[in-house]
C-alpha positions, 0 to 999 in steps of 0.5 A, a space after each residue: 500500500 502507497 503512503 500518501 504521508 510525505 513524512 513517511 515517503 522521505 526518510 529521515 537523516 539523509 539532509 545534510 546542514 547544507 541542505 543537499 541530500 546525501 545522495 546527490 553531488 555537489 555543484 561545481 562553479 568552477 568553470 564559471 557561468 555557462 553563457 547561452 545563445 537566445 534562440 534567435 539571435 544572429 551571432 555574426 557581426 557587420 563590419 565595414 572598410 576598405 580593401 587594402 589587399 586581396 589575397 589570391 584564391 587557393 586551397 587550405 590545409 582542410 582542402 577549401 577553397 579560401 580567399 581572403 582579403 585585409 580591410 582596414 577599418 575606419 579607426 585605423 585597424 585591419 582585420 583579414 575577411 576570408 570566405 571558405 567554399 562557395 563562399 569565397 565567391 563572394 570576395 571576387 572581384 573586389 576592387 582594391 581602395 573601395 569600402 565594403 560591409 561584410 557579415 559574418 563571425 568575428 574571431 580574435 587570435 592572440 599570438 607571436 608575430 615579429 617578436 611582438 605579441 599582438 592580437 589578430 581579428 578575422 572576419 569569416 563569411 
């Protein structure tokens, strides 16, 4: 026969002071806040600039087609845009000195260059 009581259904002596039962583990924070993407939301970015430099198509180590292009931005920054694939149909034709938007992922890669450490932006479309 089921109890209906919850005072029999638990059994007493497994809540430990800090309120957790015995038999669950404890939370690790550790790794910090876990950050969700809101559904819906378009995690590519605008940026706009003029093309300095066009770099010829060729083919990555993963075997896409990759071209890219550096653009410098109105604050003075460059940052390289590449498009892999089909995509890099779309960097054809750019015509050096012009001022283009592109869309896309934005990533930043700190590193070693010239004895410097310094931090790249790229733009993938």
């Amino acid at each position: 026969m089921l109890s209906t009581n919850i005072e029999n259904a638990v059994p007493t002596g497994i809540i430990h002071e800090n309120g957790v039962p015995s038999g669950i583990a404890q939370i690790d924070d550790s790794m910090g806040p876990i950050q969700l993407v809101e559904e819906g939301v378009d995690p590519r970015s605008i940026v706009q600039g003029k093309v300095i430099d066009v770099i010829d198509l060729k083919t990555n180590k993963y075997g896409k087609a990759q071209r890219s292009v550096r653009v410098q931005k109105d604050d003075g920054n460059t940052l390289l845009v590449s498009g892999f694939g089909t995509k890099a149909a779309k960097l054809e034709g750019l015509r050096l000195g012009c001022t283009y938007s592109f869309k896309g992922k934005l990533k930043t890669q700190k590193g070693v260059f010239e004895g410097k450490e310094r931090e790249s932006i790229f733009l993938n479309i």
